[in-house]
C-alpha positions in Angstrom: -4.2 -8.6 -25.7 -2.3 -11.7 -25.1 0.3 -9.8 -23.4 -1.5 -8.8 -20.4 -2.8 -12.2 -19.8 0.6 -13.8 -19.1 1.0 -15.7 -15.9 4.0 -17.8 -14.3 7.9 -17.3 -14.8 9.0 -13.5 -15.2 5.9 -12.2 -13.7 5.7 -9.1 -10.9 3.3 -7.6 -9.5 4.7 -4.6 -7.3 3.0 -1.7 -6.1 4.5 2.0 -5.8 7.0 2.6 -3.0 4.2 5.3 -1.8 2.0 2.6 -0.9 3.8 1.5 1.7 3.9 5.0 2.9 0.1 5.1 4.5 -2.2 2.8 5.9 -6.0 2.7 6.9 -6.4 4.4 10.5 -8.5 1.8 12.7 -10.3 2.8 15.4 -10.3 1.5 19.2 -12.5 -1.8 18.0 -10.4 -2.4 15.2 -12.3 -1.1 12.2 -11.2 1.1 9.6 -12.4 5.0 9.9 -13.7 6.4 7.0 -14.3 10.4 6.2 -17.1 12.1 4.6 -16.9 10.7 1.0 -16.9 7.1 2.5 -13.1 7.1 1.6 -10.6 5.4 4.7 -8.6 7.7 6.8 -4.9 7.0 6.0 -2.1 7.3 8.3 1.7 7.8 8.1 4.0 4.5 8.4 7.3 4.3 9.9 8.3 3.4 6.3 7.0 7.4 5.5 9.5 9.2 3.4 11.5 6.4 3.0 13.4 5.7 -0.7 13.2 2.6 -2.4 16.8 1.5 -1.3 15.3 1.1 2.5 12.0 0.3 2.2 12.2 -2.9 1.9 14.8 -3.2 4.6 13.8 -5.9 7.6 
């Protein structure tokens, strides 16, 4: 299990490209809606449907 503990040089910690793709909808006071199950209500990003060659375009 030694391999999973490894920190420093060579490490990355990414997340999917999808991730980028939502984000939790706030509502007029700044707080995060939530739905029925307690779960946030996401919304789409301008980033939405974007590949991986311009996502991470400034």
């Amino acid at each position: 299990m030694a391999q999973f503990e490894r920190r420093g040089v060579g490490r990355r910690d990414v997340a999917h490209i999808e991730d980028r793709w939502y984000r939790p909808t706030q509502d007029e006071f700044g707080k995060v809606v939530v739905n029925g199950r307690g779960k946030p209500v996401m919304e789409r990003t301008e980033r939405y449907g974007k590949g991986i060659g311009t996502a991470f375009a400034t």
